[in-house]
Every structure is written in structure tokens, then in C-alpha cells.
C-alpha positions as a printed Julia matrix, in Angstrom:
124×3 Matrix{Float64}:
 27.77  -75.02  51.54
 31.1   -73.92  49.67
 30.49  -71.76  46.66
 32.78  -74.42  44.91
 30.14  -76.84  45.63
 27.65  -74.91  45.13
 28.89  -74.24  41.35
 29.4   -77.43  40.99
 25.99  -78.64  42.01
 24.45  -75.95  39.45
 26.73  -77.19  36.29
 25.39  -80.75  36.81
 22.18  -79.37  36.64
 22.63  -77.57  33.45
 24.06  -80.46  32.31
 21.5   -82.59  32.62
 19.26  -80.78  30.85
 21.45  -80.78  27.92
 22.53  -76.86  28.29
 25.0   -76.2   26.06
 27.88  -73.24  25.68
 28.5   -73.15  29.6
 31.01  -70.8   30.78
 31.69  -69.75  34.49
 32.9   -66.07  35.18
 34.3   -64.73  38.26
 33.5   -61.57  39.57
 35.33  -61.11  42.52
 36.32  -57.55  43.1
 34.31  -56.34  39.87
 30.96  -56.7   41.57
 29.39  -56.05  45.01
 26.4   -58.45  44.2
 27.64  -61.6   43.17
 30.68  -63.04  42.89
 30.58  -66.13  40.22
 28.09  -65.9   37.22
 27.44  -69.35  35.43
 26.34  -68.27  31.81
 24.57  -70.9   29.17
 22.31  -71.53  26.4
 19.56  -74.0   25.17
 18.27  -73.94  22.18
 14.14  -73.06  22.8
 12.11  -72.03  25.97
 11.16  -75.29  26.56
 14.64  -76.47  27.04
 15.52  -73.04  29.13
 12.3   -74.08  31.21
 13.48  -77.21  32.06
 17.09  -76.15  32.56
 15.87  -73.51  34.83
 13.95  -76.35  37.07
 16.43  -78.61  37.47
 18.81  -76.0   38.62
 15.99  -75.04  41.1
 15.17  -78.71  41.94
 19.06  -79.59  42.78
 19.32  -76.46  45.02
 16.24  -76.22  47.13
 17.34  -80.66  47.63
 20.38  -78.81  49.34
 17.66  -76.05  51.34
 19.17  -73.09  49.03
 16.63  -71.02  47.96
 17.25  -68.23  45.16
 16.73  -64.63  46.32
 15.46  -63.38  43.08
 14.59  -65.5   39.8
 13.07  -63.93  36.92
 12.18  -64.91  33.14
 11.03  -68.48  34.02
  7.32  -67.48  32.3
  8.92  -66.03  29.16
 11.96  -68.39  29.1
 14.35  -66.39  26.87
 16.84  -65.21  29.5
 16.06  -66.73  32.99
 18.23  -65.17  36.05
 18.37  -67.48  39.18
 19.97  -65.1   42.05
 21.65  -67.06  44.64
 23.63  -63.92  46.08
 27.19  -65.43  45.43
 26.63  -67.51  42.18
 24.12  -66.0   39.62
 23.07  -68.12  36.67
 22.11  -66.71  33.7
 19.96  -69.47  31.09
 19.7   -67.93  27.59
 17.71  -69.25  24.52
 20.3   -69.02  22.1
 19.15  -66.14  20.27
 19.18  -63.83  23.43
 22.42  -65.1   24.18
 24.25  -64.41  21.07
 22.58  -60.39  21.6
 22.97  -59.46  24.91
 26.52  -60.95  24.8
 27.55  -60.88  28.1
 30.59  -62.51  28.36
 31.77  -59.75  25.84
 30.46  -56.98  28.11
 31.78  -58.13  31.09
 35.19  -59.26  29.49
 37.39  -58.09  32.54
 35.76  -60.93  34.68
 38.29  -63.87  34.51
 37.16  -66.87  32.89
 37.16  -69.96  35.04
 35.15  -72.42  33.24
 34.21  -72.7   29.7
 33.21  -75.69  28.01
 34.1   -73.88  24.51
 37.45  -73.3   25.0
 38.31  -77.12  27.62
 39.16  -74.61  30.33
 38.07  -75.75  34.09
 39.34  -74.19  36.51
 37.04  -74.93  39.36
 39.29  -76.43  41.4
 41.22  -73.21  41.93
 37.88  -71.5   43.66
 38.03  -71.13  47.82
């Protein structure tokens, strides 16, 4: 699978779940580990839960499997690892601390629902 599509498949999935604040960085050339992070909030556990399992529902539909995931029992800030996309679900509290759009500011941005930028048609 592409890692357009595969970015694509993962923002539906958000989406659905009502996942709010969605922004898509691009790491290419920053990082060795990953090369597209897609960052967003919900607004309790519950929701980041469920956010978190539909993402993992869409994917393993398409056989990809995450090579790490961590947070799901705790829900706060949930990291699904899929080597080239990462995706980062933050309860909104977490998200407006750890900030990391703001710490990793040099990645460009590609997608953020915030600002009506979409650029993932530009991604090869």
C-alpha cells in the first residue's frame, strides 16, 4: 500500500470517530523512524479509545499491523507505530502540554484541518 493511501485510510478513521484538531506532519529527512506523523485530539479517553480502534480496525481490514502501540489502557496519548506513518491520539489536555507540533516545528505541515490546508495529494 502507498503511504498516501495509507494516510488517507487513517484520517477517515479519525474521522469517524469524531477526532478533532487533525494535522499531518512530514518528517522526511528530519527523522530516521518515521516519515509522516498524523497528530489529533478527542476530548476524553473514551473517545481516544475508540479513535484508537477504529484506526486499528481500518488497518489490520488492509493486513497492516502496527509495530508498536502504546497508551490504549490509559488513553491520554495513544501512539500507533506503523514504521512510515505514526499517529499520535491525544485527550485534549495532553495535547495542548506536550505540544508537539510546536516542538517539532521544522517538520512541514501537510495537512491541518485548523488552518484548511491539505496537501495530501502532493505525497509520493
Amino acid at each position: 500500500m502507498r503511504i498516501q493511501e495509507k494516510i488517507v485510510l487513517a484520517k477517515k478513521a479519525v474521522e469517524s470517530r469524531k477526532a478533532f484538531d487533525l494535522v499531518i506532519l512530514d518528517f522526511r529527512g528530519l527523522l530516521v523512524f518515521s516519515d509522516y506523523w498524523l497528530i489529533c485530539s478527542g476530548s476524553s479517553t473514551i473517545q481516544t479509545k475508540a479513535v484508537a480502534e477504529e484506526v486499528l480496525k481500518k488497518m489490520e481490514e488492509r493486513q497492516l499491523r502496527p509495530f508498536h502501540l502504546e497508551g490504549m489502557e490509559e488513553g491520554e496519548w495513544i501512539l500507533i507505530d506503523y514504521g512510515d506513518l505514526m499517529i499520535h491520539i491525544f485527550r485534549e489536555e495532553e495535547r495542548l502540554f506536550y505540544q508537539l507540533e510546536k516542538l517539532w516545528h521544522r517538520a512541514p505541515l501537510l495537512y491541518s484541518e485548523k488552518e484548511g490546508l491539505n496537501l495530501l495529494e502532493e505525497i509520493h
